[in-house]
matplotlib code that plots the C-alpha trace (Angstrom):
import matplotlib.pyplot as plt

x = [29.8, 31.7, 32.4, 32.4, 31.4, 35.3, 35.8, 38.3, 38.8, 42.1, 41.6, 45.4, 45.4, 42.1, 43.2, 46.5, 44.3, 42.0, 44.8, 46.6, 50.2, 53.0, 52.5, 48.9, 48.6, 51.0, 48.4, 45.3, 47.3, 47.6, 44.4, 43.2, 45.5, 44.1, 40.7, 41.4, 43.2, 40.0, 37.4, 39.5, 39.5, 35.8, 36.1, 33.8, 32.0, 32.4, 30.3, 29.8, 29.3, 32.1, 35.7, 38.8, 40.1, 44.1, 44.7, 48.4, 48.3, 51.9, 51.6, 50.6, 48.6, 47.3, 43.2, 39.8, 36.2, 34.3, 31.5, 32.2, 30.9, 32.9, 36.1, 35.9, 34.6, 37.0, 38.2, 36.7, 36.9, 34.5, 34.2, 33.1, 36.6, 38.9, 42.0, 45.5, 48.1]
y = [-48.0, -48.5, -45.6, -47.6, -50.9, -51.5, -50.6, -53.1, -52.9, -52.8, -55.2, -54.8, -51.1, -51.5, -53.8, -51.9, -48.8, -50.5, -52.0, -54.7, -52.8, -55.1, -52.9, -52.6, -56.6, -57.2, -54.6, -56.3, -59.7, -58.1, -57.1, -60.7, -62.2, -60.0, -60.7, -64.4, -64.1, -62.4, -65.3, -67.6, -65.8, -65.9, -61.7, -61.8, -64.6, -65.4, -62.7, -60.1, -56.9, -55.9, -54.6, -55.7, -52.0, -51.1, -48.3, -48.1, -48.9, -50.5, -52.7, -56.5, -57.1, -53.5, -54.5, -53.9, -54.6, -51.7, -51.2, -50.9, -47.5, -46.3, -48.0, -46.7, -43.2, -40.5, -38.6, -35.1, -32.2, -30.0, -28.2, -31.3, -31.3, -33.7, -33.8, -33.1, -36.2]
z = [-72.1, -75.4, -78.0, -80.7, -82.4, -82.7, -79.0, -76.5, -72.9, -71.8, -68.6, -67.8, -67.3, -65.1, -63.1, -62.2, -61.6, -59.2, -57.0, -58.7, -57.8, -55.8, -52.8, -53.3, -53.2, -49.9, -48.2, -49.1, -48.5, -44.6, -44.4, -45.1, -42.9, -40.4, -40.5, -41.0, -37.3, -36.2, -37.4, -35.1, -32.5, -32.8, -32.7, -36.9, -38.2, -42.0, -44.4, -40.9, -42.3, -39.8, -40.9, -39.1, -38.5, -37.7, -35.7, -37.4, -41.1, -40.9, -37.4, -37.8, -34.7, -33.8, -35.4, -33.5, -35.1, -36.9, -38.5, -42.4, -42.8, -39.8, -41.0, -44.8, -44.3, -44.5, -41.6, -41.0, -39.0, -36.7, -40.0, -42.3, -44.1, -44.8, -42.2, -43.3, -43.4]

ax = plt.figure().add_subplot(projection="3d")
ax.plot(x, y, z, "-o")
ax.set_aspect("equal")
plt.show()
């Protein structure tokens, strides 16, 4: 919500805060990629609400199906805390 009448968005900071880093755009690129590979393989169909998951961040052909909410929620402890990286 603007301050002012004379208020303008800066689009180009916002979009580099929501992602639209180098490194930021080769990861999403992989992601893509992966779950393009999946629909072929007839593992998703096209608008599933499933995620293609990796279970290591930086190896190519290391993905399972998950359910979006399991996939995007944050890791947490007996205790209900976040884990330490």
């Amino acid at each position: 919500m603007p301050s002012s009448k004379n208020y303008k968005r800066n689009y180009k900071q916002e979009y580099a805060n929501q992602g639209g880093t180098p490194a930021r755009r080769k990861a999403r690129s992989k992601n893509t990629m992966a779950r393009r590979k999946a629909i072929k393989a007839g593992k998703v169909k096209k608008g599933s609400t499933k995620d293609v998951a990796h279970t290591k961040p930086k190896a190519n052909g290391s993905t399972f199906i998950q359910s979006r909410s399991k996939n995007r929620s944050i890791p947490r402890t007996k205790t209900a805390k976040r884990r330490s990286k």
